[in-house]
C-alpha positions in Angstrom: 54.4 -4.4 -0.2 52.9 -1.3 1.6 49.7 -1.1 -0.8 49.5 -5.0 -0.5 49.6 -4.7 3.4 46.9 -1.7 2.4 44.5 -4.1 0.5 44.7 -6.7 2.9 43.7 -4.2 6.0 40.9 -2.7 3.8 39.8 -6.1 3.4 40.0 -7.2 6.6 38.3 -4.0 8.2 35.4 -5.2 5.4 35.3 -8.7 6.6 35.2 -7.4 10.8 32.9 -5.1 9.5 30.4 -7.9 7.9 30.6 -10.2 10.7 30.0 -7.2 13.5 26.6 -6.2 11.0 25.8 -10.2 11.1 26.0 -10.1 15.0 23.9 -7.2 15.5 21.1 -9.3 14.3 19.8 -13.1 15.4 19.4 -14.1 12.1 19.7 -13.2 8.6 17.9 -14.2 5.6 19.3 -13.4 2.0 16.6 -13.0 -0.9 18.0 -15.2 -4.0 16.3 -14.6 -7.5 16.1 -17.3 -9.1 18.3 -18.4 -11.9 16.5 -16.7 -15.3 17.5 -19.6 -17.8 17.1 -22.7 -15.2 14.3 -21.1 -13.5 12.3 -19.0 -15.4 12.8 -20.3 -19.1 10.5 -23.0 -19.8 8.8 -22.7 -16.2 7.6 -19.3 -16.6 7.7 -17.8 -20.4 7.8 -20.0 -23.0 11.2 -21.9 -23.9 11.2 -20.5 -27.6 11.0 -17.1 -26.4 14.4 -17.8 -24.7 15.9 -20.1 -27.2 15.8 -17.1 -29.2 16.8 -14.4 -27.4 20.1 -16.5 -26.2 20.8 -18.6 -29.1 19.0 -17.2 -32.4 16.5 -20.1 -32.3 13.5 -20.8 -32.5 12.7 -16.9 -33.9 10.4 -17.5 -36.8 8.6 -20.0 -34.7 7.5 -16.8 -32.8 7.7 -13.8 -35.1 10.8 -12.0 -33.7 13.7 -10.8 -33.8 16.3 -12.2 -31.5 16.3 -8.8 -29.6 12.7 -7.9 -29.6 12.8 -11.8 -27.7 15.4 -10.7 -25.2 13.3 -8.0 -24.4 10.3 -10.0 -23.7 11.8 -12.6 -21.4 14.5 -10.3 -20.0 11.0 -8.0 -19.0 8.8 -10.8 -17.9 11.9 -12.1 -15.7 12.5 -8.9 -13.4 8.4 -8.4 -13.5 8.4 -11.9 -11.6 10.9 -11.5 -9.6 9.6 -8.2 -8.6 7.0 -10.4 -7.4 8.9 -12.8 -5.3 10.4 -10.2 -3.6 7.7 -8.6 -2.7 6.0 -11.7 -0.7 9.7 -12.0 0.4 9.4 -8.7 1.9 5.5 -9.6 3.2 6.5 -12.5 5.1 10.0 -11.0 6.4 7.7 -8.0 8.2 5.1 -10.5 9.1 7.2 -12.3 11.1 9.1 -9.2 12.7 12.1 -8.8 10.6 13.9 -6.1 8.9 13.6 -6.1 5.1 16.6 -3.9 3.7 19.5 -4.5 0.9 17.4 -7.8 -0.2 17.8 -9.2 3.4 15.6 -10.3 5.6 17.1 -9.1 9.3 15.3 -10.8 12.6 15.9 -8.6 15.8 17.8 -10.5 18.6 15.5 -11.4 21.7 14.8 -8.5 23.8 15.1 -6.3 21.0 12.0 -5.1 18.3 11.9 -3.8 14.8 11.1 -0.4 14.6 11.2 1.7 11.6 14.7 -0.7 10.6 16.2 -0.9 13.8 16.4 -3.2 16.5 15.7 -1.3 19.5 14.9 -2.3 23.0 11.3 -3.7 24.5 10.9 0.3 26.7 12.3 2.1 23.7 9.7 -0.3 21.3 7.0 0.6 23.0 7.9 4.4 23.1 8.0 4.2 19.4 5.0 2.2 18.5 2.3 4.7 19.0 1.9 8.4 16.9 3.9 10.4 19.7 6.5 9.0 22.4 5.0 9.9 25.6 8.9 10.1 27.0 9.7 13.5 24.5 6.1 14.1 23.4 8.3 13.7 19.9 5.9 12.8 16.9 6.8 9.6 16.0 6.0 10.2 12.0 6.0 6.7 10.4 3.3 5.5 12.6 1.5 9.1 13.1 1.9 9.5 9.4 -0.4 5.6 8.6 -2.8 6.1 11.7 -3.3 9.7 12.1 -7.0 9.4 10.9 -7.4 7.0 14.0 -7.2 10.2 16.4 -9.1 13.0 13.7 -12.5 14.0 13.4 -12.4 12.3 9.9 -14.6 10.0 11.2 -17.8 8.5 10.0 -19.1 7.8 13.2 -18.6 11.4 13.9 -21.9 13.9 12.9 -20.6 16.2 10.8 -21.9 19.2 13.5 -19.7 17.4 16.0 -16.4 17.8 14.4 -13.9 19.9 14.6 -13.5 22.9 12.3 -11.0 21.5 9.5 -13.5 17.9 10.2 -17.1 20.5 9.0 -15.3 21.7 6.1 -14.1 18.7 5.1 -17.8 16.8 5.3 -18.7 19.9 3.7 -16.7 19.6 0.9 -17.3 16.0 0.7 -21.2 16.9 0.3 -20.2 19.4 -2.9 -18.5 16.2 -4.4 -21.1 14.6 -4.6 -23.7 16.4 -5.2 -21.6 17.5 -8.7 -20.9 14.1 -9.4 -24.5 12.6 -9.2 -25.6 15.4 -11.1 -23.1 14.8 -14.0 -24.2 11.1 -13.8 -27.6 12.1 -14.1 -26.8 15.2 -17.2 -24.8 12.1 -19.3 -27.8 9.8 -18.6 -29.7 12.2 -20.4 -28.2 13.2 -22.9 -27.4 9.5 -24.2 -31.3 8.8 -23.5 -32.0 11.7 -25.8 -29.6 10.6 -28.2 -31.1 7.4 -28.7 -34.5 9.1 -29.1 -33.4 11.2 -31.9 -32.1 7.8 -34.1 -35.8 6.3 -33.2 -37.2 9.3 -34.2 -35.5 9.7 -37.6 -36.5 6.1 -38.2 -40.0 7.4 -37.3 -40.0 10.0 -39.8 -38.5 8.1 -42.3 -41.2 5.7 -42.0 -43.7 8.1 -42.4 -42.1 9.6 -45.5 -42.1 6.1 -47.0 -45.5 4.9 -46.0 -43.9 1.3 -44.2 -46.7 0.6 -41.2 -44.7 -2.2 -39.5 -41.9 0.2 -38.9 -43.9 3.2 -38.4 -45.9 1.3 -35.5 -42.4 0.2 -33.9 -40.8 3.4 -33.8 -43.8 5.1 -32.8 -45.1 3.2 -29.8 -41.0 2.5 -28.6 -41.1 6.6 -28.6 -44.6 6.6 -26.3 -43.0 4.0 -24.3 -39.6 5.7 -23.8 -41.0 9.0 -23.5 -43.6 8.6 -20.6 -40.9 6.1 -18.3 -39.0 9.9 -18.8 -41.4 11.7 -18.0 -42.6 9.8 -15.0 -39.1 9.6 -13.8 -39.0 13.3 -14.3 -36.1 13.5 -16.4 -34.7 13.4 -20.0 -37.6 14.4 -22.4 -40.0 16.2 -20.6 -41.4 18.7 -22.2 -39.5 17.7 -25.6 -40.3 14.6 -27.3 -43.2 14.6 -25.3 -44.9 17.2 -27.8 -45.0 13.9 -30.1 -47.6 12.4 -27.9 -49.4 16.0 -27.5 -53.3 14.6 -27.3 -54.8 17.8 -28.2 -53.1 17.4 -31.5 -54.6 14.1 -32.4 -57.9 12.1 -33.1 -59.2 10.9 -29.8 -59.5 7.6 -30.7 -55.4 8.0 -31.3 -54.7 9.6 -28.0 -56.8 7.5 -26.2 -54.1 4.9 -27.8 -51.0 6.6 -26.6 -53.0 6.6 -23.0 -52.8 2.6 -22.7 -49.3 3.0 -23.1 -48.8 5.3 -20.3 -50.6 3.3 -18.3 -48.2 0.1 -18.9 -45.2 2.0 -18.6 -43.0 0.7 -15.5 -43.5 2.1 -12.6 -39.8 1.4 -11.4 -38.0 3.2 -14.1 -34.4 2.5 -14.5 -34.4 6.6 -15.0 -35.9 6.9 -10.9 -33.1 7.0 -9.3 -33.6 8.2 -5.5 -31.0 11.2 -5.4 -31.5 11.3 -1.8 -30.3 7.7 -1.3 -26.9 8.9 -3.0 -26.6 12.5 -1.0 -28.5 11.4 2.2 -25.5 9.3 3.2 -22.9 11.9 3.3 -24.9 12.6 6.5 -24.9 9.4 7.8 -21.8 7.8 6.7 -19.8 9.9 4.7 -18.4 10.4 1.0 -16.7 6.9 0.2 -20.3 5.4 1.1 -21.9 7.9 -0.6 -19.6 7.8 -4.0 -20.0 3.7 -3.4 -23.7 4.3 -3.9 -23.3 6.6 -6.6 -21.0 3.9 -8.6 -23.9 1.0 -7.6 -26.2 3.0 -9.6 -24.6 1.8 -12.8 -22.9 3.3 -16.0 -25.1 6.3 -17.4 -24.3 5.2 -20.7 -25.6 1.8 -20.2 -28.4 2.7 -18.5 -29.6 4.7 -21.3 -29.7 2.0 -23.4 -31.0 -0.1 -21.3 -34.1 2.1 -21.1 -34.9 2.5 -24.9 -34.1 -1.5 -25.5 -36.7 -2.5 -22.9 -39.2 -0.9 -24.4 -38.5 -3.3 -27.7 -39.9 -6.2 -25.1 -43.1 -4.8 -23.9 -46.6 -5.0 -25.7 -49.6 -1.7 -26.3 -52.5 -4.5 -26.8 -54.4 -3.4 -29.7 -52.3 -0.7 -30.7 -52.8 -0.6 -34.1 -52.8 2.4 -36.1 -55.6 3.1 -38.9 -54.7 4.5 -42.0 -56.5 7.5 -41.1 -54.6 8.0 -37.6 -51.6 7.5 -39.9 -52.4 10.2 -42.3 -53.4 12.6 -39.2 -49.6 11.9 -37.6 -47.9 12.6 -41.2 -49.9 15.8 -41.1 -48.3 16.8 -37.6 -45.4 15.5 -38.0 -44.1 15.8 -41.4 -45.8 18.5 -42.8 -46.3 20.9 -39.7 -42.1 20.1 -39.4 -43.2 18.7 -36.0 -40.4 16.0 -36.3 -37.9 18.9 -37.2 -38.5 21.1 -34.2 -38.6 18.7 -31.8 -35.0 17.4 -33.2 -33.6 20.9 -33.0 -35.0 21.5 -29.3 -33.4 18.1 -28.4 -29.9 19.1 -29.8 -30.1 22.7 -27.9 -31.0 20.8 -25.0 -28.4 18.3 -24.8 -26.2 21.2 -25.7 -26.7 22.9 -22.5 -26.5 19.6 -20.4 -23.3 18.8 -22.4 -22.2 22.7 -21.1 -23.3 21.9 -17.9 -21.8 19.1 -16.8 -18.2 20.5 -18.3 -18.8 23.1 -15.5 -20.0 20.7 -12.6 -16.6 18.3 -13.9 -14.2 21.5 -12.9 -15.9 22.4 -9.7 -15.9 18.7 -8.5 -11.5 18.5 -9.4 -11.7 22.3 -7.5 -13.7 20.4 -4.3 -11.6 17.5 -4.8 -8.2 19.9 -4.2 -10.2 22.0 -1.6 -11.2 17.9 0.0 -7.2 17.5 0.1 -6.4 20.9 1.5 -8.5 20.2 4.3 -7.7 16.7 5.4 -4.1 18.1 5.7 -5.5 20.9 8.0 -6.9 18.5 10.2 -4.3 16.6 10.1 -1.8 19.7 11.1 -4.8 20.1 13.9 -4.7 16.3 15.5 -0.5 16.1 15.5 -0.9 19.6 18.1 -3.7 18.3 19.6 -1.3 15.0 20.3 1.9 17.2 21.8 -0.6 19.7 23.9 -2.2 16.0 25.5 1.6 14.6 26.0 3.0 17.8 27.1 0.2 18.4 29.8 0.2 14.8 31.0 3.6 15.2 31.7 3.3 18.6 33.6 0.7 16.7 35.5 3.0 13.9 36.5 5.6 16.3 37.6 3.6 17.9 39.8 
């Protein structure tokens, strides 16, 4: 009789309890998920899938086993219902209210949610900016989401303006991307070059078996791709560029390989303006400047994009006489011109490949230093907050 008596206050406590939590609030809304084999079954995933992971049917239709189909539909079910209580949490905050325990809890009039509790309009507005101007007490939810509001992070800000932590930080940003563009611009190459070497092997094949038409392909894509490098004052200068060497060849030949330098683009996909990229960490900071860097385009594709235009364009008469044929095999496959200009391209790309290895740690070292720094300044702009509240308060006690 005693623990029945027990039971029943317990339970009663819980039920005054419930209805004292229920009071505390105007209204209270309770998330439901939906019900997974009336629902979601059928609606959602496909009725097989559940036909066979409740009842064994249905499971050669889809290939498998009655557990591997559980699995599936018992997944997809919580991954959407994951998703309805997420807009069920959305719209609860956006219209005020309290989301907690899978309940959406609306504030009683007079009252305001802040950071889960209902607290009074005086006490809502002491709470709603980055410091209560009552105990000069950081309030760290919202100091915590709009600290940057208050900082020198700032890209309206000129870096010389700032505040210590805000220079090294801009700083910082600057060494970011100046490593990054520079890795972009190292992989660029090194794919251009890449692609060079396969044309030139195809060049030198063609020249070991006497076949013009590819010969005259390979050879005037390698003018063409060479000189937009050049010009652009990247990838093969000074490499496969001693395969166009005109002091080497007849000057009716170089006087060939001359019209295709002139018909090379002038806007090279290879010219990219650095200081386009790096110029705007001045004016408005890294994310623009790193947003400028990605607009730029894949280095890898950009590469090949390079070597495949020059399939499109046309040298006039650039046809090759036997005898300007005979005079490249001479250079180029007996002198081993081919050869050494292969192995100078390997030990360059190489020391790019070496290079950009380097650049890739210091850029994750800036990255950590870029961190390390935002925290500083943000340590610097919560005291700069207190020292504001606790002097405006001296001042009003005066």
């Amino acid at each position: 009789m005693r623990a029945w008596g027990t039971r029943a206050a317990v339970a009663a406590g819980l039920g005054f309890a419930a209805v004292a939590f229920a009071a505390s609030y105007a209204k209270v809304d309770k998330f439901r998920a939906p019900d997974i084999r009336d629902d979601y079954c059928g609606a959602k995933m496909d009725f097989r899938y559940c036909k066979c992971a409740f009842h064994n049917e249905y499971c050669k239709d889809i290939g498998q086993s009655k557990s591997a189909a559980n699995s599936k539909v018992q997944a997809g079910y919580k991954a959407w219902v994951d998703e309805l209580r997420a807009a069920f949490k959305g719209n609860c905050e956006a219209a005020g209210g309290i989301f907690a325990s899978d309940e959406c809890r609306y504030c009683k009039e007079g009252t305001k949610a802040v950071n889960g509790k209902c607290v009074d309009a005086e006490e809502a507005a002491d709470l709603s900016g980055p410091i209560n101007p009552k105990t000069c007490q950081i309030n760290a939810s919202v100091f915590d989401s709009d600290w940057k509001k208050y900082s020198d992070l700032d890209d309206r800000i000129a870096p010389s303006d700032r505040s210590f932590e805000g220079k090294e930080h801009a700083a910082t940003m600057g060494k970011i991307v100046d490593a990054k563009l520079e890795i972009f611009l190292l992989e660029r190459d090194m794919e251009v070059d890449r692609l060079v070497r396969v044309e030139l092997r195809e060049y030198k094949q063609a020249l070991v078996q006497n076949i013009k038409t590819n010969l005259l392909k390979s050879f005037w894509r390698l003018a063409w791709v060479t000189y937009d490098t050049i010009d652009a004052n990247r990838g093969m200068k000074g490499s496969f560029e001693k395969v166009l060497d005109f002091e080497s060849v007849a000057e009716v030949l170089a006087a060939k390989i001359k019209l295709v330098r002139q018909v090379t683009p002038g806007d090279s996909k290879l010219a990219i303006n650095t200081d386009s990229v790096t110029g705007k960490v001045k004016s408005v900071g890294l994310s623009a400047a790193l947003d400028a860097l990605e607009s730029v385009g894949d280095p890898l594709t950009i590469a090949t994009t390079v070597v495949s235009e020059s399939v499109k364009s046309t040298f006039g008469s650039a046809d090759l006489t036997d005898e300007e044929v005979e005079i490249l095999r001479q250079q180029h496959l007996k002198n081993r011109g081919i050869d050494d200009v292969l192995q100078e391209s390997y030990l360059k790309n190489r020391a790019r490949r070496l290079q950009a290895d380097v650049l890739k740690q210091q850029a994750s070292q800036f990255q950590n230093d870029l961190v390390q720094w935002e925290a500083k300044e943000k340590d610097r702009v919560k005291s700069s907050l207190i020292d504001a509240c606790q002097k405006e308060k001296a001042k009003a006690n005066q």
